[in-house]
mmJSON file of the N, C-alpha and C atoms, coordinates in Angstrom:
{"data_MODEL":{"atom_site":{
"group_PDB":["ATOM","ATOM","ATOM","ATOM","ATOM","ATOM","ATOM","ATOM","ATOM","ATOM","ATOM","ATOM","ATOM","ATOM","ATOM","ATOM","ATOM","ATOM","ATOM","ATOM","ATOM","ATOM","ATOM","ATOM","ATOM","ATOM","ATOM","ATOM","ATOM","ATOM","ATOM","ATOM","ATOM","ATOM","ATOM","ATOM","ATOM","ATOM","ATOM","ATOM","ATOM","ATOM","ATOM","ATOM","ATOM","ATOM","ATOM","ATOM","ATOM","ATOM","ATOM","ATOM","ATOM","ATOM","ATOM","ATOM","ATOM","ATOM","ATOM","ATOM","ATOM","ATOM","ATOM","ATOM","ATOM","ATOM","ATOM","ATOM","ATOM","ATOM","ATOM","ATOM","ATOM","ATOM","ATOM","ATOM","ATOM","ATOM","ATOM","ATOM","ATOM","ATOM","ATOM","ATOM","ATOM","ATOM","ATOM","ATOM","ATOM","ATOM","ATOM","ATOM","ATOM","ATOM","ATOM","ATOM","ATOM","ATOM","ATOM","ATOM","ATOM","ATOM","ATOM","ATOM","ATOM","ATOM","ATOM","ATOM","ATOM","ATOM","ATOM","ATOM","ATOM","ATOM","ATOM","ATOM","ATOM","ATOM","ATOM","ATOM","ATOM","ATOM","ATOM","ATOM","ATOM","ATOM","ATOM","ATOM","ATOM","ATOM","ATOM","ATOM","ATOM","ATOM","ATOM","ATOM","ATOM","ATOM","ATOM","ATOM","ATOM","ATOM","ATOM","ATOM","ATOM","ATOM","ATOM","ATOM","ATOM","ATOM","ATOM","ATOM","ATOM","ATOM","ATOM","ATOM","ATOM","ATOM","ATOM","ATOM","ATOM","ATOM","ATOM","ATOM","ATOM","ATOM","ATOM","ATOM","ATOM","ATOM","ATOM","ATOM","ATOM","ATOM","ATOM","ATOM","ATOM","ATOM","ATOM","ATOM","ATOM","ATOM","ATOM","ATOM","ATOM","ATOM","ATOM","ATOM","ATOM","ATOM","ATOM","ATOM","ATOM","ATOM","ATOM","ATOM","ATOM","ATOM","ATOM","ATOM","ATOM","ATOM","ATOM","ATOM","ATOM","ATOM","ATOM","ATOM","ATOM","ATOM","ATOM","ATOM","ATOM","ATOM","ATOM","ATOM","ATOM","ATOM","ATOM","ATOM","ATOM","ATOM","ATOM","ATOM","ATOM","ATOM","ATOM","ATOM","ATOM","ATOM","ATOM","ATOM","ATOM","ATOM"],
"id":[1,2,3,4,5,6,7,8,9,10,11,12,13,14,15,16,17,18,19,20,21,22,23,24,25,26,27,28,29,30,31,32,33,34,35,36,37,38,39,40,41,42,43,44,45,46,47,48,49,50,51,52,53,54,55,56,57,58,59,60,61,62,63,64,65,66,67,68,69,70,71,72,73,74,75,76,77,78,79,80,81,82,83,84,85,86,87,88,89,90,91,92,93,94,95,96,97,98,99,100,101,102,103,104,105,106,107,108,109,110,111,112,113,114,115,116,117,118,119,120,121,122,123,124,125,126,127,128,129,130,131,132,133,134,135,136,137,138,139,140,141,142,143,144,145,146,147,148,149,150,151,152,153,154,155,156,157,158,159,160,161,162,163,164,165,166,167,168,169,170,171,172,173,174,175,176,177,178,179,180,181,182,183,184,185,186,187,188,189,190,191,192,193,194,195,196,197,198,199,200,201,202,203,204,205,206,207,208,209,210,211,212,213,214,215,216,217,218,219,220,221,222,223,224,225,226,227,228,229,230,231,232,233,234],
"type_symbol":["N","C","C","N","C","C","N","C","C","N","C","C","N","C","C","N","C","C","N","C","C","N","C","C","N","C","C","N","C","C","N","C","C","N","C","C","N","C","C","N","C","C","N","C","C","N","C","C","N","C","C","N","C","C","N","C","C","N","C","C","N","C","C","N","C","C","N","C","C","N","C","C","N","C","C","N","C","C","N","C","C","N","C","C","N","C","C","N","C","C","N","C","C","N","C","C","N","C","C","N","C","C","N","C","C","N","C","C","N","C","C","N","C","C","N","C","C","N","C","C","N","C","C","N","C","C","N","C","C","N","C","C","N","C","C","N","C","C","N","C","C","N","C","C","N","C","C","N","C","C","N","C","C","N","C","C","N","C","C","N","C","C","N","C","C","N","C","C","N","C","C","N","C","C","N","C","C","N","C","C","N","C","C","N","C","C","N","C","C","N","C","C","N","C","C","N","C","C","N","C","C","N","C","C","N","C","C","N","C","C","N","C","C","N","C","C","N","C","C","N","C","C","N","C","C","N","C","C","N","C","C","N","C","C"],
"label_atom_id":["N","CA","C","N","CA","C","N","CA","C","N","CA","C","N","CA","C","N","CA","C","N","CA","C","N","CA","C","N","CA","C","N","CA","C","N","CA","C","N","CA","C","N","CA","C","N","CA","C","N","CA","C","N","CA","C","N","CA","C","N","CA","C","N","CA","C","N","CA","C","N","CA","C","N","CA","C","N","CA","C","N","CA","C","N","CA","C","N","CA","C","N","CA","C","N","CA","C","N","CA","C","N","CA","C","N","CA","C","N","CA","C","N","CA","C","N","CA","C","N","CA","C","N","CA","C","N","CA","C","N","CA","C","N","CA","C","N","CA","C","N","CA","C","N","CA","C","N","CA","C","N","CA","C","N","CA","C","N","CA","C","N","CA","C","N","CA","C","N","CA","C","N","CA","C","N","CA","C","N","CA","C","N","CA","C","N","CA","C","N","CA","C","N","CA","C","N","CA","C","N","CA","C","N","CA","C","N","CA","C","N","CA","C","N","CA","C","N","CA","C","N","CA","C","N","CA","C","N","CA","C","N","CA","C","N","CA","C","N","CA","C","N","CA","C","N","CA","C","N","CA","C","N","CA","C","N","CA","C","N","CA","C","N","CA","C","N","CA","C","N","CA","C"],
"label_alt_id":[null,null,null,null,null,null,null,null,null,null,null,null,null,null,null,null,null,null,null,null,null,null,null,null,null,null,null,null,null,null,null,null,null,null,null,null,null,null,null,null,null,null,null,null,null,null,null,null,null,null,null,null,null,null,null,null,null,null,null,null,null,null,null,null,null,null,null,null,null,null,null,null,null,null,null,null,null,null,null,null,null,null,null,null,null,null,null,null,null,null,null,null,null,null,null,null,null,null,null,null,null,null,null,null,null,null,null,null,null,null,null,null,null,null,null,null,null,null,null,null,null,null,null,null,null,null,null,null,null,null,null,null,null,null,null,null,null,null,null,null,null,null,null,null,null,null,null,null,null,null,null,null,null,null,null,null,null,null,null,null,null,null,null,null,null,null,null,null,null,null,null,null,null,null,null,null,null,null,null,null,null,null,null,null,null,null,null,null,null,null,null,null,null,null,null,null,null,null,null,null,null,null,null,null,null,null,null,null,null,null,null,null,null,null,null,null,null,null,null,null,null,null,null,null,null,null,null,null,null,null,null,null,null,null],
"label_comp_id":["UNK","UNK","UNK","UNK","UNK","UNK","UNK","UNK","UNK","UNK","UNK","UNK","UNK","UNK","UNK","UNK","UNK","UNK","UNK","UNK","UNK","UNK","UNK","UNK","UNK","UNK","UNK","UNK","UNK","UNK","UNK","UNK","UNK","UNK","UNK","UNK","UNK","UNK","UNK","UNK","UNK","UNK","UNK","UNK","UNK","UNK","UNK","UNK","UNK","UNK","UNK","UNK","UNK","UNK","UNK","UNK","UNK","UNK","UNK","UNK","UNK","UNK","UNK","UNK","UNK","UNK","UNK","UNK","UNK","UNK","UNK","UNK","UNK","UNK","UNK","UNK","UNK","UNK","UNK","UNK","UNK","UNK","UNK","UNK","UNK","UNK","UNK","UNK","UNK","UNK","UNK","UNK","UNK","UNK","UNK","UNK","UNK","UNK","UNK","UNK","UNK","UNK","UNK","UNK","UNK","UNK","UNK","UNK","UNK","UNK","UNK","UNK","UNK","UNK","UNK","UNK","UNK","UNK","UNK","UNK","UNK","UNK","UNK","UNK","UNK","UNK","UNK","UNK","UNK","UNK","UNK","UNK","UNK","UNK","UNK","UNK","UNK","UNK","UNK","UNK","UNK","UNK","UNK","UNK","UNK","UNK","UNK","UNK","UNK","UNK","UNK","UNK","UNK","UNK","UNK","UNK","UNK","UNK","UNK","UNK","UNK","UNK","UNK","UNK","UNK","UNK","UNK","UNK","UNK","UNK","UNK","UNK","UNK","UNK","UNK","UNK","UNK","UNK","UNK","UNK","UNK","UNK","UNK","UNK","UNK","UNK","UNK","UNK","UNK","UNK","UNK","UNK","UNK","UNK","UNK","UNK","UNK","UNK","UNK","UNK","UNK","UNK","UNK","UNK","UNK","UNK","UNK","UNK","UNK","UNK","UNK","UNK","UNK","UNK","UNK","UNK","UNK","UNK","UNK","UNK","UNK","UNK","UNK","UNK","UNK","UNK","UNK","UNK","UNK","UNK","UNK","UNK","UNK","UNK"],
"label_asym_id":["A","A","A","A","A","A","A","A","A","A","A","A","A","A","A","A","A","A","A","A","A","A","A","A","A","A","A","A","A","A","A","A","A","A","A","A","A","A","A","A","A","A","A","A","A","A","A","A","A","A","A","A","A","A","A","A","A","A","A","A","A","A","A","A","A","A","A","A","A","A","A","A","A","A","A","A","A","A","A","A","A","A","A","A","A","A","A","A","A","A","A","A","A","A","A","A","A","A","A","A","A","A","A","A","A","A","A","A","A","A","A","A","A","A","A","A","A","A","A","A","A","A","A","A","A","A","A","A","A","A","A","A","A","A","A","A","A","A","A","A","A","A","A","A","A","A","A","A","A","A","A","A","A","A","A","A","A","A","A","A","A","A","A","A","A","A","A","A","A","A","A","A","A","A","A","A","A","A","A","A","A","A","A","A","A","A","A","A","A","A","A","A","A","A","A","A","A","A","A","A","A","A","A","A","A","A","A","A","A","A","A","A","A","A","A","A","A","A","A","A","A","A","A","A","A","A","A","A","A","A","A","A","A","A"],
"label_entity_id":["1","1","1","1","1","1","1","1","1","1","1","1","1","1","1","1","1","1","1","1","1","1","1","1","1","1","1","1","1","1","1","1","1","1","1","1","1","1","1","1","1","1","1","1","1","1","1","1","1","1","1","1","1","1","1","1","1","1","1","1","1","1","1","1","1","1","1","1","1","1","1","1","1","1","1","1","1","1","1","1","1","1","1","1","1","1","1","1","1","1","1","1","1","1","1","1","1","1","1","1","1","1","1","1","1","1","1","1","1","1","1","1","1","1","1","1","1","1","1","1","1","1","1","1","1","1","1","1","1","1","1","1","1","1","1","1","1","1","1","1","1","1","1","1","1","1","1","1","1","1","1","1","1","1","1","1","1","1","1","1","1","1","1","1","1","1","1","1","1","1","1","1","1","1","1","1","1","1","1","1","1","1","1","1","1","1","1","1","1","1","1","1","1","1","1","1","1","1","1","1","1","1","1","1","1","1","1","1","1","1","1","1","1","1","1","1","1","1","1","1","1","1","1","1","1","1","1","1","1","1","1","1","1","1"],
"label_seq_id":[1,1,1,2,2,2,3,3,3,4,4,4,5,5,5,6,6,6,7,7,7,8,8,8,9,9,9,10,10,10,11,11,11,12,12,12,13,13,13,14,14,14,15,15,15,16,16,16,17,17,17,18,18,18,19,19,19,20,20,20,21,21,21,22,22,22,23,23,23,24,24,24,25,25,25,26,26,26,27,27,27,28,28,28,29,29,29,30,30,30,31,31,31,32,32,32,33,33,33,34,34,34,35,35,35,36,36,36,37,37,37,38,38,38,39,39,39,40,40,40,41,41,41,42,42,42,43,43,43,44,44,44,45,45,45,46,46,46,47,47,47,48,48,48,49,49,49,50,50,50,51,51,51,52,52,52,53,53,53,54,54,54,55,55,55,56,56,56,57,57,57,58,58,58,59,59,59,60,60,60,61,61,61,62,62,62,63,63,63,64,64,64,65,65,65,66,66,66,67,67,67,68,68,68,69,69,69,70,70,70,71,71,71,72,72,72,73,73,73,74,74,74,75,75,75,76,76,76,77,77,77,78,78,78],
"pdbx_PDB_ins_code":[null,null,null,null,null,null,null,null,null,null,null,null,null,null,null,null,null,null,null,null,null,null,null,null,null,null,null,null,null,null,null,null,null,null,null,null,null,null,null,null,null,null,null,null,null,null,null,null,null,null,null,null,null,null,null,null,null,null,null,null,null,null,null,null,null,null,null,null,null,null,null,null,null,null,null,null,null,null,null,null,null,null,null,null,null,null,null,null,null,null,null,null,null,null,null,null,null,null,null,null,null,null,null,null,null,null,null,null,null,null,null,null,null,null,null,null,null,null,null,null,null,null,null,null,null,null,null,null,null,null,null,null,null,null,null,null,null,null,null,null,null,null,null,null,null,null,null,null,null,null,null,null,null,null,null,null,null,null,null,null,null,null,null,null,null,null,null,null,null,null,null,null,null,null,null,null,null,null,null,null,null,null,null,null,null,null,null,null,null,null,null,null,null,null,null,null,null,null,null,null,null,null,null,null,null,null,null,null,null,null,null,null,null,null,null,null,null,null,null,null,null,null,null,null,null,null,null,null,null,null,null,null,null,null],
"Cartn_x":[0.815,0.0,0.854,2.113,2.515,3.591,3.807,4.27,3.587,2.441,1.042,1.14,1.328,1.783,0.355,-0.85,-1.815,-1.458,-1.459,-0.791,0.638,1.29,2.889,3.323,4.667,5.278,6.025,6.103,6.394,8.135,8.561,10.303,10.795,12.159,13.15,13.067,13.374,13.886,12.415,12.0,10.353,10.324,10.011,10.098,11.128,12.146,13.588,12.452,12.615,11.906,10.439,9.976,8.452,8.543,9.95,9.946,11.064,11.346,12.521,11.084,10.323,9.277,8.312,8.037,7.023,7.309,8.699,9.131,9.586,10.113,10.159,8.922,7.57,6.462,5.869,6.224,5.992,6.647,7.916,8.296,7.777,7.543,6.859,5.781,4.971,3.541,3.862,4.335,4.532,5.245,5.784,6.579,5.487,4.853,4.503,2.255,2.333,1.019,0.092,-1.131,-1.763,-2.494,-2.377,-2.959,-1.79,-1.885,-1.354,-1.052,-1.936,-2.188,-1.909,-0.22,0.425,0.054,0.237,0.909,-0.423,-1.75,-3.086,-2.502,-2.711,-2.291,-1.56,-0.261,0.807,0.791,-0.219,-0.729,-1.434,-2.25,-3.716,-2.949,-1.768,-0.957,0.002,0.374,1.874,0.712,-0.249,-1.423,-1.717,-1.377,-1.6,-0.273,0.698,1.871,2.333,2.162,3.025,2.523,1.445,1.263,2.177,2.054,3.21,4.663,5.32,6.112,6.111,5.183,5.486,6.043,5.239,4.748,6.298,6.914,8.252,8.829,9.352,10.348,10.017,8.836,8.624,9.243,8.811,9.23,10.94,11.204,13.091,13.627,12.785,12.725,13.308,12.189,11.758,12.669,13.108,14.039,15.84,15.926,17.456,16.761,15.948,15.868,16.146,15.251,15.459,16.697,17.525,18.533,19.791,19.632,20.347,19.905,18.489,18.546,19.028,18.559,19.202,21.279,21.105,22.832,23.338,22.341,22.856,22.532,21.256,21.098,22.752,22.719,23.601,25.098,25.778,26.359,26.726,25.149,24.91,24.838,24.737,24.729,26.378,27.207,28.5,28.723],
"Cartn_y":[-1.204,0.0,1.263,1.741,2.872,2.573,1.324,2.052,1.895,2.398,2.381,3.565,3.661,4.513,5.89,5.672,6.785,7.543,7.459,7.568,7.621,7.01,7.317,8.71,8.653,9.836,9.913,10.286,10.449,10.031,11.164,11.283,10.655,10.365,9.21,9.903,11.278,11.856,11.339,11.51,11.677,10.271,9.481,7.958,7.953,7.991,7.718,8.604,9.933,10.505,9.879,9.263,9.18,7.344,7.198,5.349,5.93,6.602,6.635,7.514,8.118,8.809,7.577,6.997,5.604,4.887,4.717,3.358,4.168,5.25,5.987,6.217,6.52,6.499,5.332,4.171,2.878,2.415,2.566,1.954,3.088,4.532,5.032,4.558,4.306,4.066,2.757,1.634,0.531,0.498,1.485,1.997,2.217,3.375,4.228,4.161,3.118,2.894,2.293,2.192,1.14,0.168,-0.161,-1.013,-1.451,-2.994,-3.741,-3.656,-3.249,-2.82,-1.771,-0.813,0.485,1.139,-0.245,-0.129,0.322,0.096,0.879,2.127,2.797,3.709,4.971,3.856,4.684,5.441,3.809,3.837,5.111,5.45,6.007,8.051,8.287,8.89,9.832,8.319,8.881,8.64,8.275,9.057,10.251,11.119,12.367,12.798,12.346,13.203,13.19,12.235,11.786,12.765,13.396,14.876,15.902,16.013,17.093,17.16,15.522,15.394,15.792,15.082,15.464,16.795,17.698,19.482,19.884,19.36,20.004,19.822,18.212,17.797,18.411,18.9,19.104,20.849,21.529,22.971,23.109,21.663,22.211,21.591,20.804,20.483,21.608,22.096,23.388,24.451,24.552,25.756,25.421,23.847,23.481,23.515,23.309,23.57,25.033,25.85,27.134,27.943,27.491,27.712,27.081,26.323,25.328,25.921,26.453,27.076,28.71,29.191,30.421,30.236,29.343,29.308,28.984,28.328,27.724,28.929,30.149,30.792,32.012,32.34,33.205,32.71,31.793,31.024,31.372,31.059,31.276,32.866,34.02,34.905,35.277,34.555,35.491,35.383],
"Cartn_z":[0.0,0.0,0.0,0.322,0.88,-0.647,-1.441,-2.334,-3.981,-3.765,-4.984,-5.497,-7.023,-7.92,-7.376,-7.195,-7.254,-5.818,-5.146,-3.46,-2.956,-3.51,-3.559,-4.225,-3.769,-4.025,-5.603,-6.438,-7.815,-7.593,-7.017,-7.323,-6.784,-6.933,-6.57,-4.933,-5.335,-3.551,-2.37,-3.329,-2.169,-2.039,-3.034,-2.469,-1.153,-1.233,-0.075,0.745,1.1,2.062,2.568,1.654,1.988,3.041,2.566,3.038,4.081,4.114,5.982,6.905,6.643,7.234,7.907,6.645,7.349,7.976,7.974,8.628,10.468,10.126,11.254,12.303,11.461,12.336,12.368,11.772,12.263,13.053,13.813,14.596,16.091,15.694,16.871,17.186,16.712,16.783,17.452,16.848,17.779,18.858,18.764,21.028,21.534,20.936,21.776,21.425,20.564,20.105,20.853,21.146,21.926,21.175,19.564,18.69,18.5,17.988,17.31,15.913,15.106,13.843,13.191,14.052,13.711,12.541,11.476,10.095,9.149,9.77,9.3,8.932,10.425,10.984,9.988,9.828,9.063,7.729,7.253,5.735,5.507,5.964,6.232,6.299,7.281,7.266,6.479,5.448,4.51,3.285,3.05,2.174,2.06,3.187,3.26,2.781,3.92,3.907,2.33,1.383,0.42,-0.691,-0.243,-1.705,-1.138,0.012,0.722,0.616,0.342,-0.192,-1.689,-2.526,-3.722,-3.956,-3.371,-3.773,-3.758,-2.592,-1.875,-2.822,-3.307,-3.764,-5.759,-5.956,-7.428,-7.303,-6.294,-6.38,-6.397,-5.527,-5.299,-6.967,-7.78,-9.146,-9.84,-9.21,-10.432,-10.52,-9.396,-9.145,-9.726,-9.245,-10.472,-11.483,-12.155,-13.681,-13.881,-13.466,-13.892,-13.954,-12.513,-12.335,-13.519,-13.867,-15.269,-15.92,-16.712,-17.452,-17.997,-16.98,-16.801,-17.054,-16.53,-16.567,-18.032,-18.709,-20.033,-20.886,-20.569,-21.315,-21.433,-19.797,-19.486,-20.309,-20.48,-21.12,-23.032,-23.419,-24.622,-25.21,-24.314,-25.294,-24.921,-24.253,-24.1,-25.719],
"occupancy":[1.0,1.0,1.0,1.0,1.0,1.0,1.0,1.0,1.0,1.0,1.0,1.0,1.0,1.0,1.0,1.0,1.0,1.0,1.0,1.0,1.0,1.0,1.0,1.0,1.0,1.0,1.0,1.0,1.0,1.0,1.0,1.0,1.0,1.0,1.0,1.0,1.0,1.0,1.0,1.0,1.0,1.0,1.0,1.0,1.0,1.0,1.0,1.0,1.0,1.0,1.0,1.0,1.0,1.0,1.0,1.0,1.0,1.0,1.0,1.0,1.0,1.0,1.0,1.0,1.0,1.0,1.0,1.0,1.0,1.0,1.0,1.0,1.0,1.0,1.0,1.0,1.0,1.0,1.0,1.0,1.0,1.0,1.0,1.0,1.0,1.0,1.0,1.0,1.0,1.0,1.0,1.0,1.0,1.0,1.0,1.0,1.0,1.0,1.0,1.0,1.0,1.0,1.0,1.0,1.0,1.0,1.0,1.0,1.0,1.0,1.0,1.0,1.0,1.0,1.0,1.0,1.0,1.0,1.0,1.0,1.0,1.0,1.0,1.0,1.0,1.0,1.0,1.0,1.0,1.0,1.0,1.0,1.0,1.0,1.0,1.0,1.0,1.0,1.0,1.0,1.0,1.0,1.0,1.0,1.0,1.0,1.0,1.0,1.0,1.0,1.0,1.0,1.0,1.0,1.0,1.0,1.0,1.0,1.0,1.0,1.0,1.0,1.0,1.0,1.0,1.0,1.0,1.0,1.0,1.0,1.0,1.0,1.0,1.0,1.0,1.0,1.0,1.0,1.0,1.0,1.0,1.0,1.0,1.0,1.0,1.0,1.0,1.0,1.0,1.0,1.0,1.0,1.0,1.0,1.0,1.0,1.0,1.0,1.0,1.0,1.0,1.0,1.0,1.0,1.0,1.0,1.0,1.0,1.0,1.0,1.0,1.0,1.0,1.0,1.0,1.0,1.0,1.0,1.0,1.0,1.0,1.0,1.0,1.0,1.0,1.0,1.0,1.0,1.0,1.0,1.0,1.0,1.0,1.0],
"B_iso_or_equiv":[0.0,0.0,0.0,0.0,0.0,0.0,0.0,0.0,0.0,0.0,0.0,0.0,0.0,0.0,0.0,0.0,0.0,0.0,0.0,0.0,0.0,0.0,0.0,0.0,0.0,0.0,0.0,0.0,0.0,0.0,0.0,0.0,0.0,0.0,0.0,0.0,0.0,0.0,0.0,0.0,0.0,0.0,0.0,0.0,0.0,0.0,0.0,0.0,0.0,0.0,0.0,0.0,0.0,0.0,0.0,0.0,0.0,0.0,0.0,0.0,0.0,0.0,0.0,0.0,0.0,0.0,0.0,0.0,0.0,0.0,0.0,0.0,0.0,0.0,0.0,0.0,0.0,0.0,0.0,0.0,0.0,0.0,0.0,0.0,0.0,0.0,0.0,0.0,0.0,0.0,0.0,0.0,0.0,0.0,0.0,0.0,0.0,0.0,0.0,0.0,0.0,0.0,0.0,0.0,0.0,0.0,0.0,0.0,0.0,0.0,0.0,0.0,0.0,0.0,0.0,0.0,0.0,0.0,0.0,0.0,0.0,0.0,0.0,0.0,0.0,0.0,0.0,0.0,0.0,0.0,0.0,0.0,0.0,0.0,0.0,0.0,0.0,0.0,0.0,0.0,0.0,0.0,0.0,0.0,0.0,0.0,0.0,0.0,0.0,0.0,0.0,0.0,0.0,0.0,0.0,0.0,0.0,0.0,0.0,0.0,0.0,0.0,0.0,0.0,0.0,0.0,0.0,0.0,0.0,0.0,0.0,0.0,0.0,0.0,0.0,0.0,0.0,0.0,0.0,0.0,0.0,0.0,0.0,0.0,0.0,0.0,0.0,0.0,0.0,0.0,0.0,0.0,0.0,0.0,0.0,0.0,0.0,0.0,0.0,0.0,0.0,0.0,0.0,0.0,0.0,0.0,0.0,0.0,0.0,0.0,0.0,0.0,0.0,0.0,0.0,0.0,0.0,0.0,0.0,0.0,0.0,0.0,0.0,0.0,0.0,0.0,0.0,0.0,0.0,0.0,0.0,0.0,0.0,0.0],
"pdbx_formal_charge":[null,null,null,null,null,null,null,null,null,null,null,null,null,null,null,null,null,null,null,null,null,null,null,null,null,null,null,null,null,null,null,null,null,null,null,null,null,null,null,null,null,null,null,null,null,null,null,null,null,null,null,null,null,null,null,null,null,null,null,null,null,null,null,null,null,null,null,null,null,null,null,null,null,null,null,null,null,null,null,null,null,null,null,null,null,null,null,null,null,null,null,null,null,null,null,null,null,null,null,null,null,null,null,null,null,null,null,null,null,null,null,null,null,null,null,null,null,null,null,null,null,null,null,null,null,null,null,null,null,null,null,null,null,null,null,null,null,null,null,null,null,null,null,null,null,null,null,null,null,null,null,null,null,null,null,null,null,null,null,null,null,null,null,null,null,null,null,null,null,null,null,null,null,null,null,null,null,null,null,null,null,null,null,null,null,null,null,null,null,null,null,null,null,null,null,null,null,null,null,null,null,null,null,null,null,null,null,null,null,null,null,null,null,null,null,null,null,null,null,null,null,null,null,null,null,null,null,null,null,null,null,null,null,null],
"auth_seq_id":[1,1,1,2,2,2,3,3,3,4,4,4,5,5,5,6,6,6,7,7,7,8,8,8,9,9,9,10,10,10,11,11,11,12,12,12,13,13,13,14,14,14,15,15,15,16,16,16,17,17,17,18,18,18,19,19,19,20,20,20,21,21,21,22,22,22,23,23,23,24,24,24,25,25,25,26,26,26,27,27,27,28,28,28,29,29,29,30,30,30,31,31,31,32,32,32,33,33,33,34,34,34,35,35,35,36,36,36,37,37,37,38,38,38,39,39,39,40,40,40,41,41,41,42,42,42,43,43,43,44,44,44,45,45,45,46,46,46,47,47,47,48,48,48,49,49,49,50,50,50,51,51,51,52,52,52,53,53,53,54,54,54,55,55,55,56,56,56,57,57,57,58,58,58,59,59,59,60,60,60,61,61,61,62,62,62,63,63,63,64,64,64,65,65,65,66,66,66,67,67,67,68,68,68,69,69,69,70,70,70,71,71,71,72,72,72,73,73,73,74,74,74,75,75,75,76,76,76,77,77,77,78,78,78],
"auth_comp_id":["UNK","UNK","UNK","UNK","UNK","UNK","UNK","UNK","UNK","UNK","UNK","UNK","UNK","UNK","UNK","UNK","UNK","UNK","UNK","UNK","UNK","UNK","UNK","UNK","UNK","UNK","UNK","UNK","UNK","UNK","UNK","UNK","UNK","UNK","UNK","UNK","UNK","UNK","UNK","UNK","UNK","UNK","UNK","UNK","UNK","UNK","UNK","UNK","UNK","UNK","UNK","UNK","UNK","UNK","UNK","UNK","UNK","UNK","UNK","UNK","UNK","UNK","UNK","UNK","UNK","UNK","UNK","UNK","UNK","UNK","UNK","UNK","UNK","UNK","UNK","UNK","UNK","UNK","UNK","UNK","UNK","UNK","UNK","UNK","UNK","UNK","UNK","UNK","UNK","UNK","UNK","UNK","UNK","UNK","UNK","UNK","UNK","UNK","UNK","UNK","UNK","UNK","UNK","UNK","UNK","UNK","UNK","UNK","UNK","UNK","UNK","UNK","UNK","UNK","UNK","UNK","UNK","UNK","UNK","UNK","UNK","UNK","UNK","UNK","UNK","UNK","UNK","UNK","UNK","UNK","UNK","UNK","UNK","UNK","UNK","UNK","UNK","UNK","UNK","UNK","UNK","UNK","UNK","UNK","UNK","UNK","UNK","UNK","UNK","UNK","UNK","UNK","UNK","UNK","UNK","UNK","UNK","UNK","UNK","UNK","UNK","UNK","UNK","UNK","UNK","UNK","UNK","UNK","UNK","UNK","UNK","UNK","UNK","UNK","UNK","UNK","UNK","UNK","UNK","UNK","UNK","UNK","UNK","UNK","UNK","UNK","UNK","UNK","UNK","UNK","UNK","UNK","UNK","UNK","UNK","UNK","UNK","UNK","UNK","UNK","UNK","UNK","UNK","UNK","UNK","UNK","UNK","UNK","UNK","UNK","UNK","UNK","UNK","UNK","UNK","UNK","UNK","UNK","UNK","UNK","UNK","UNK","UNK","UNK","UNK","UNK","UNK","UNK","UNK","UNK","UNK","UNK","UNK","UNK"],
"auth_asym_id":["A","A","A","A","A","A","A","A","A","A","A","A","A","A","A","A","A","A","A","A","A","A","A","A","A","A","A","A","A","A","A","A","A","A","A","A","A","A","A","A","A","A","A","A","A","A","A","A","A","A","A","A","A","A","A","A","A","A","A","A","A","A","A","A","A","A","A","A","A","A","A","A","A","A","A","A","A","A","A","A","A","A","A","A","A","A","A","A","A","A","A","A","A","A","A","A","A","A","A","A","A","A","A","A","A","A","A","A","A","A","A","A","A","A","A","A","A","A","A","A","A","A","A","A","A","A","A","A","A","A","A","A","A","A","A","A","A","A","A","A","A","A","A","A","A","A","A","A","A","A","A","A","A","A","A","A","A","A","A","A","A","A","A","A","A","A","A","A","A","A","A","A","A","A","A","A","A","A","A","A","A","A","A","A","A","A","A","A","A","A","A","A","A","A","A","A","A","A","A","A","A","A","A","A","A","A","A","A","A","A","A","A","A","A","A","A","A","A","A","A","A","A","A","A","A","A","A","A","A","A","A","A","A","A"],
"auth_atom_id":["N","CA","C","N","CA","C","N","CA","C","N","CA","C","N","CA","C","N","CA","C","N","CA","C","N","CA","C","N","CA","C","N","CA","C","N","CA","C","N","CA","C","N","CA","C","N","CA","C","N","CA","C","N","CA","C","N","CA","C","N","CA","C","N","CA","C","N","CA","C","N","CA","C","N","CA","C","N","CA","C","N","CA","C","N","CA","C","N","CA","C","N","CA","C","N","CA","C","N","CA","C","N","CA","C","N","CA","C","N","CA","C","N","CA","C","N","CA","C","N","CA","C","N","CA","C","N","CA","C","N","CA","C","N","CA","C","N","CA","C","N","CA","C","N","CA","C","N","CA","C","N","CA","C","N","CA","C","N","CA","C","N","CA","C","N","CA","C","N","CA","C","N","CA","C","N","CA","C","N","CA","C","N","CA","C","N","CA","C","N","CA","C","N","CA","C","N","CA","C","N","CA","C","N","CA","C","N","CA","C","N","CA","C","N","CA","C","N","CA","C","N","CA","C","N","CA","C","N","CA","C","N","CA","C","N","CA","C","N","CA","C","N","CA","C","N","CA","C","N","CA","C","N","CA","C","N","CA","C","N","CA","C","N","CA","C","N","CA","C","N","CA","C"],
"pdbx_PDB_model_num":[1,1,1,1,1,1,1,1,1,1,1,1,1,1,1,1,1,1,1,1,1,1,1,1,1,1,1,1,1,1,1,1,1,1,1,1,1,1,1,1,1,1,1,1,1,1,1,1,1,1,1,1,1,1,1,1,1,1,1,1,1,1,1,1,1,1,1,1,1,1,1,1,1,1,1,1,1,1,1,1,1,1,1,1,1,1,1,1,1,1,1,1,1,1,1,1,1,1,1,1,1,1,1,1,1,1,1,1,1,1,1,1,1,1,1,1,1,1,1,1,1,1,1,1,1,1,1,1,1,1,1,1,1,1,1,1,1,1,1,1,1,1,1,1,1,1,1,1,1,1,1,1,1,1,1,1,1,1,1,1,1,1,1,1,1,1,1,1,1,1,1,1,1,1,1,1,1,1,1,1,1,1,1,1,1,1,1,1,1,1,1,1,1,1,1,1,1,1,1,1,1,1,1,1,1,1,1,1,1,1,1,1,1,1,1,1,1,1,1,1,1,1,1,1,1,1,1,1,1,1,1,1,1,1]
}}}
């Protein structure tokens, strides 16, 4: 479930981020949880969190591109 293309996180970075996040609040939840069944829990969770990831990891995208581009333009009219 947490790694399903409609609900998952798109980018390589966000995947890594989105799977050290889950596994991190899965092992809290089972310290510190009073269900057995954390991993509902988690699912239900990094469903949310994982557009929040996307958003982040597409804007810091966006900004090396522009930045590359700008550089290739700056480049091209010397």
């Amino acid at each position: 479930m947490l790694s399903e293309p409609v609900t998952g996180a798109t980018r390589e970075e966000g995947r890594l981020l989105s799977s050290i996040v889950a596994g991190l609040l899965l092992v809290g939840y089972n310290y510190f949880g009073a269900y057995q069944q954390g991993i509902l829990f988690v699912v239900l969770l990094m469903n949310i969190i994982n557009h929040h990831i996307d958003t982040v990891t597409e804007k810091r995208m966006q900004k090396e591109r522009r930045a590359r581009y700008a550089k290739r333009e700056a480049a091209g009219d010397q």
